[in-house]
N, C-alpha and C positions, 0 to 999 in steps of 0.2 A: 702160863698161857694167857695173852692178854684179848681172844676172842674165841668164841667157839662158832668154827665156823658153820657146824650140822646142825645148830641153832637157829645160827641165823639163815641159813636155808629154807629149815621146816618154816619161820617165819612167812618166808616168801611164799613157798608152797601155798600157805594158809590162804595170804592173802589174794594170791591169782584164783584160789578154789573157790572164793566167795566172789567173784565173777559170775561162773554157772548157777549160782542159787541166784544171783539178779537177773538172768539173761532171759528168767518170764517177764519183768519188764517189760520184755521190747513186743510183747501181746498187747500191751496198753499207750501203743506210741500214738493211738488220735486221740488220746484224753479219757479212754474206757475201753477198759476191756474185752478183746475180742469174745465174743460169744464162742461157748466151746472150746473151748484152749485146753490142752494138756500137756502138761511135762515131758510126755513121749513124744512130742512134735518137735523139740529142742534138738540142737545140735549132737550128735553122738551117743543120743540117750542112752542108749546098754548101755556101752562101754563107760559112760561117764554119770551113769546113776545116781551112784553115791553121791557128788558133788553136785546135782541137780537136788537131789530129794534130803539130802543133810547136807545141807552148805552152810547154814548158821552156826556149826558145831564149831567150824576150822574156828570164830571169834573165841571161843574158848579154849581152842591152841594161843591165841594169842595174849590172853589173860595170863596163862599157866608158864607162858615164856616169858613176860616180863616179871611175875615173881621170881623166876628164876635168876634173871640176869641183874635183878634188883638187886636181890643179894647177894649176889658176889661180886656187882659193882659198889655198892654202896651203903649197905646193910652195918659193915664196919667203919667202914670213914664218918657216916652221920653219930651211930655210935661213939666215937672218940673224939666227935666234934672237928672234924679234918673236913666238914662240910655242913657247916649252917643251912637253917632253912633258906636263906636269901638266896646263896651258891644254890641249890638244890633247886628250886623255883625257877632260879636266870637257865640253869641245863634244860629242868624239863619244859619251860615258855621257850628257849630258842629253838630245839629239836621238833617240836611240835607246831605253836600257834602261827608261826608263816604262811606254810602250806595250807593249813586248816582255816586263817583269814582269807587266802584266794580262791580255796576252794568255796566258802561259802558267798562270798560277794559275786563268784560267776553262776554260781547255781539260782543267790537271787534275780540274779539279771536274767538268763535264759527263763525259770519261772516265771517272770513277770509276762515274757513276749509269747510263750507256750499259754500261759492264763488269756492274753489278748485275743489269741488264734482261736483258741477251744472253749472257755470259759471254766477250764477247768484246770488245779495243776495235775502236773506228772509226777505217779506215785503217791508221794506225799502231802501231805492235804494243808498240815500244819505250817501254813506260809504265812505267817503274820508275825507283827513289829516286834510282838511279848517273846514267842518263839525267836526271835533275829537277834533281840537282844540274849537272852539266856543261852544262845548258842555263842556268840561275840563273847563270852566267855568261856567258853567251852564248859557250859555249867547248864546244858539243856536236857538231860537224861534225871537230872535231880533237883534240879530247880521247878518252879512254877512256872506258867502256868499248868501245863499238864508235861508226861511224861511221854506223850506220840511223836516220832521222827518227824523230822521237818528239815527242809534244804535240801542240807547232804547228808543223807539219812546214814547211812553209815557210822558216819561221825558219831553215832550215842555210846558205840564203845569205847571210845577217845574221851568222853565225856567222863563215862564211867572211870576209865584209868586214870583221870585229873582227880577224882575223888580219890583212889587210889595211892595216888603219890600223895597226898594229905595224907592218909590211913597210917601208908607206912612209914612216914617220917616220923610221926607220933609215936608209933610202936618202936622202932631204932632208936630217938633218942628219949624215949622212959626207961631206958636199960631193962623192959622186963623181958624174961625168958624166951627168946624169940620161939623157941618149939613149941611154946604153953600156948604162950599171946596168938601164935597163928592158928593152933588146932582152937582153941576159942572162937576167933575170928571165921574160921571154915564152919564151924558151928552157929554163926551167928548168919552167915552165910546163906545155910540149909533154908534157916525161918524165912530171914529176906525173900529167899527164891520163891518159896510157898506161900508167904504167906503177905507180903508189900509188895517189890518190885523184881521181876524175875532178873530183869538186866544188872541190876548193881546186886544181886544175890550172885549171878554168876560171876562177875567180874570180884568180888571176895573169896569164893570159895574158888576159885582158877588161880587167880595170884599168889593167895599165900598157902596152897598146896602145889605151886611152883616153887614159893620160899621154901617150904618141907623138904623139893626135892633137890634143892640145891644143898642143904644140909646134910640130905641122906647120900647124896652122888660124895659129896668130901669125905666122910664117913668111910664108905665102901672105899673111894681110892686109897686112902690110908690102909689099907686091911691085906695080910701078905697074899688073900685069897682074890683080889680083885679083879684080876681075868675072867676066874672061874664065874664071879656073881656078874660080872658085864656080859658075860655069855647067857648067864640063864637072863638076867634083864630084859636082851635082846629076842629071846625066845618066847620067853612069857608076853613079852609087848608084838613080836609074829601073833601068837595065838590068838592074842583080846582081839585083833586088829582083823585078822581072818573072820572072827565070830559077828564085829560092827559088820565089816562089808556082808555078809552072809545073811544079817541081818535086815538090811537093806534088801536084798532078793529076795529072801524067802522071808524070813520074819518070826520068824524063832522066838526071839525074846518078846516079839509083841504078844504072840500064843502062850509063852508061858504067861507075861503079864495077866494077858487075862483070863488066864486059868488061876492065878494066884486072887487075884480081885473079887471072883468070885466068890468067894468063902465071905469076904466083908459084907455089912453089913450096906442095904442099899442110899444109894446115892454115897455112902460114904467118903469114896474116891473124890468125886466132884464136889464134896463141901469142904474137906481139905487139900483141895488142889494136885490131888497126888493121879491126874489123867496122865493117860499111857507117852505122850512126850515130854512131860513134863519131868517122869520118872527115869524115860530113859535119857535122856539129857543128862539127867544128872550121872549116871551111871557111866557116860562117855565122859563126865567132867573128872569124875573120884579111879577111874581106871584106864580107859584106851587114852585119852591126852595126856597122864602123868609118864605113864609108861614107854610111848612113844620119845617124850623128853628124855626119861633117866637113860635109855636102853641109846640115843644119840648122842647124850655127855662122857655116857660110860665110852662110848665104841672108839669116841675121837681121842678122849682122855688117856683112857686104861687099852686102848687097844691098837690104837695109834691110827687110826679111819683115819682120811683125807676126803675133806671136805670143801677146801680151799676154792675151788673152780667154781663153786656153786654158791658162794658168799655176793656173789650179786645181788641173789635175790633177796636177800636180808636187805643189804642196801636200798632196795628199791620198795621193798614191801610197803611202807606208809604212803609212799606217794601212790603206787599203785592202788590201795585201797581207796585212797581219798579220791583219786582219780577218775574211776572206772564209772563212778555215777553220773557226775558233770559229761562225759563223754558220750554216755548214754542221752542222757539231757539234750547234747547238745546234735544226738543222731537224731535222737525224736522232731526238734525241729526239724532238722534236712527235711524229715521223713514227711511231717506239714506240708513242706513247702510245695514238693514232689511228689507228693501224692505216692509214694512208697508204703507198701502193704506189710505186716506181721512177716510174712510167710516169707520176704527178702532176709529175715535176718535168723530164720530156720533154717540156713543153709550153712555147710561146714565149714566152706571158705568164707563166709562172712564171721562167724565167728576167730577163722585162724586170723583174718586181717584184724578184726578186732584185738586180738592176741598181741601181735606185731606191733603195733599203732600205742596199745596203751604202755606196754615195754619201754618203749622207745620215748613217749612223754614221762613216765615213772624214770626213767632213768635221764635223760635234761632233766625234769624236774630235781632229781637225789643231787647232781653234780654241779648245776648254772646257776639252784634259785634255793634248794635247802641248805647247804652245806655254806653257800658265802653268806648268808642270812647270819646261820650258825656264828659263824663268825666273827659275824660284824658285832651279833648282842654281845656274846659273850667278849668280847675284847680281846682276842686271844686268837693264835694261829690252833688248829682243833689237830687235835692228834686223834685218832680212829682207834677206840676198843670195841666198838660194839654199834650198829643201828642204833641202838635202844636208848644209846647214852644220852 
């Protein structure tokens, strides 16, 4: 199978989810924040909860998808040397820094004219030359001068996954143990998140317990019993998945949380970083995102799911993430110019056109501006295994 396509689905999913956790933005289209704002004012609030109130979570769907897809594209080719760092660099600079260079030169642009209007920017504050450079490499989430979003704020997980693709090249070609070297790394992971930078803590421990689960998916489909285990997979990742959303309404695990917290001794919690998101973050990083992946490798793999019709949204995932900001951006102006209020973009249909609109530039962008780009760097007509590649 040379793509899965329920992979790169849930990719896309991910990416259009993280739309709704941005769409309070558009609270702050004159330059600050409307007084009184709440997330139940947002488009479809009930029904779309989850993705208003945990929307950061989906970025670590996407950490735990390219471990995955790492590995089984390329985990052995680096390994056997069928793919130098140089090859490995020219795939992941063509696939990525195009889009990522236009997204940020138009973001500086409309900032600058948004800062002229209001005196202030939009969203993001970190608009300066140190920040422009460190981003112009996509080295802004771990670079100096600080670690706060700036431009296309988005982008710091793109950042993180540049780090990433260093990590695991190093790891692939040291020949060591890949199952050790990754549960180390997930370990190394844990401290980062707590204890330095949460963003590249999650972006280690999501990726290479994506590696683990591509290891473990090969594993089980070898096995005469693999129906049987893709079946409970998919049942046991129903269940985590029920308990998140449930959790989001009512709040169960924050109540136990803090009935567990309790017993510690005070302040505890808060001198080693272990506050009620921070913990449960990680608990959707280590169970509901792996599960959801193995329980859609299993079903396509070992069960023979159909997926195919839905492989769009893989395709289009990066653009749509990169996208959805600048558009925002560049509503916010309209919204200057016209004297356009918060409360126009609280409405359903303004969202569903928003919906429509970024589709439609995410997918020109995947077909007229990423893909011949593609192309061109690499010297080469592209043969299609995977978004990711």
């Amino acid at each position: 199978m040379k793509r899965l396509y329920s992979l790169d689905a849930l990719r896309g999913v991910a990416a259009l989810s993280v739309v709704l956790w941005h769409w309070q933005h558009f609270f702050a289209i004159s330059g600050a924040w409307q007084p009184g704002w709440q997330r139940a004012q947002e488009p479809f609030y009930q029904a779309l909860r989850p993705f208003y109130d945990a929307g950061p979570a989906a970025v670590d769907l996407f950490f735990a998808l390219s471990g995955f897809v790492f590995f089984w594209l390329y985990a052995d080719a680096i390994a056997t040397k069928r793919v130098g760092a140089g090859n490995f660099a020219n795939l992941r600079i063509s696939r990525l820094y195009p889009l990522h260079l236009a997204m940020l030169l138009a973001v500086a642009a409309m900032q600058f004219f948004f800062f002229r209007a209001t005196g202030k920017f939009f969203i993001y504050d970190a608009n300066d030359w140190q920040h422009f450079l460190s981003s112009l490499v996509m080295a802004q989430q771990w670079l100096p001068p600080t670690i706060i979003q700036s431009f296309d704020g988005p982008t710091w997980s793109v950042s993180v996954e540049a780090l990433l693709y260093i990590v695991f090249f190093a790891v692939m070609v040291s020949g060591s143990g890949r199952i050790r070297t990754s549960a180390m790394l997930i370990l190394l992971g844990v401290l980062v998140f707590f204890l330095f930078n949460e963003m590249i803590g999650r972006g280690l421990i999501g990726f290479f317990v994506g590696g683990l689960l591509y290891e473990l998916a090969e594993r089980i489909k070898a096995r005469p019993d693999a129906r049987r285990l893709a079946l409970w997979s998919a049942a046991l990742a129903g269940v985590v998945w029920l308990v998140v959303i449930a959790d989001i309404y009512l709040g169960p695990l924050e109540t136990a949380y803090d009935w567990l917290t309790s017993f510690l001794p005070q302040n505890f919690a808060l001198l080693y970083k272990l506050e009620r998101p921070n913990v449960l973050l990680l608990l959707f990083i280590l169970t509901a995102s792996p599960l959801a992946i193995l329980a859609l490798a299993l079903h396509e793999q070992v069960l023979g799911g159909r997926y195919k019709r839905l492989s769009f949204l893989g395709d289009i995932s990066y653009s749509s993430y990169l996208i959805h900001f600048p558009m925002q951006l560049a509503l916010a102006l309209v919204a200057l110019r016209f004297g356009l209020k918060p409360q126009l973009f609280m409405s359903g249909w303004t969202l569903l056109a928003f919906y429509v609109v970024l589709i439609a530039l995410a997918s020109a962008s995947y077909h007229f501006f990423e893909r011949p780009l593609q192309s061109l760097i690499r010297g080469r007509k592209l043969r299609v295994l995977s978004p990711a590649e």
